[in-house]
Structure formats: structure tokens, C-alpha cells
C-alpha positions in Angstrom: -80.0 -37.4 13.8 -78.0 -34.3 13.1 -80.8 -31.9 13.7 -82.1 -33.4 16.8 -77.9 -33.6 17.8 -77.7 -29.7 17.4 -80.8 -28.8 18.6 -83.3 -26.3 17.2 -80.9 -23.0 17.7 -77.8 -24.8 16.5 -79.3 -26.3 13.5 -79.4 -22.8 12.1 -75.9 -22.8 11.5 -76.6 -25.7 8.5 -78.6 -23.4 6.6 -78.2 -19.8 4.9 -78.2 -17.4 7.6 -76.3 -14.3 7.4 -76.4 -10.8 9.9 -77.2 -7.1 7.6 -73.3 -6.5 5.5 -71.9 -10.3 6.6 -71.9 -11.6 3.5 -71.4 -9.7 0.2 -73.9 -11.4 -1.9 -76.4 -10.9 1.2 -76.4 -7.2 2.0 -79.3 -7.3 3.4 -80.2 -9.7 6.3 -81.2 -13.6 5.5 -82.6 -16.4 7.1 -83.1 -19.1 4.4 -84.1 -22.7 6.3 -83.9 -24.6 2.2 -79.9 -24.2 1.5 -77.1 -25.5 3.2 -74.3 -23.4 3.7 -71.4 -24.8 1.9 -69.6 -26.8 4.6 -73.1 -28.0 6.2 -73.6 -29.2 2.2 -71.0 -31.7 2.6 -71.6 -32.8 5.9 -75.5 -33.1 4.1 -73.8 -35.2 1.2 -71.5 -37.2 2.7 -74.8 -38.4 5.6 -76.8 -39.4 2.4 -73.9 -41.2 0.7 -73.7 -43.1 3.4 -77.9 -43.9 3.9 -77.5 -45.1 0.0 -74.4 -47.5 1.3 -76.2 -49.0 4.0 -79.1 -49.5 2.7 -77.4 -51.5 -0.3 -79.3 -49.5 -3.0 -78.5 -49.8 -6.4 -77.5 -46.0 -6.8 -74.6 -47.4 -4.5 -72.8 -48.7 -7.1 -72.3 -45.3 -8.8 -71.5 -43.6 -5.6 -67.5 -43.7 -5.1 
């Protein structure tokens, strides 16, 4: 749901994207659509945390 509730353009912002000299580590420009930015990671984390919960598996019981 949180694709489809950003959309295709706005969904970028989830993943690694960063302009030529916008990030140090990326001087170069980057569009990586496999890693989450770090915010967009937790927002990731904390969606599949709670698809464990609800679905009552047994990995819940280690999730806190």
C-alpha cells in the first residue's frame, strides 16, 4: 500500500536517489531502486513489524 499511496514518481523518494555532489559518499549521480534511504528504512521496518503482528506469526513473539 505505500507504493501504490505515493505513486510511481513519489515512491522514488524511499529508495537511494541522489543529484551529481548531493551526497558525499555519492559524487557521482545515483538511482538505486534496492535500498531504502534511512528514514524510508524505518517506515519499511516498522510496516513489516506490524504484517508479522497481525498475522500472529511466531517471529511475533521476538518482535518488541
Amino acid at each position: 500500500m505505500l507504493y501504490q499511496s505515493l505513486g510511481a514518481e513519489d515512491s522514488n523518494q524511499l529508495f537511494v536517489w541522489f543529484e551529481f555532489n548531493e551526497h558525499p559518499n555519492y559524487p557521482e549521480e545515483i538511482r538505486d531502486n534496492t535500498h531504502f534511504c534511512k528514514n524510508e528504512s524505518i517506515e519499511i521496518d516498522r510496516l513489516v513489524i506490524e504484517g508479522i503482528q497481525e498475522l500472529k506469526l511466531p517471529l511475533a513473539a521476538y518482535v518488541k
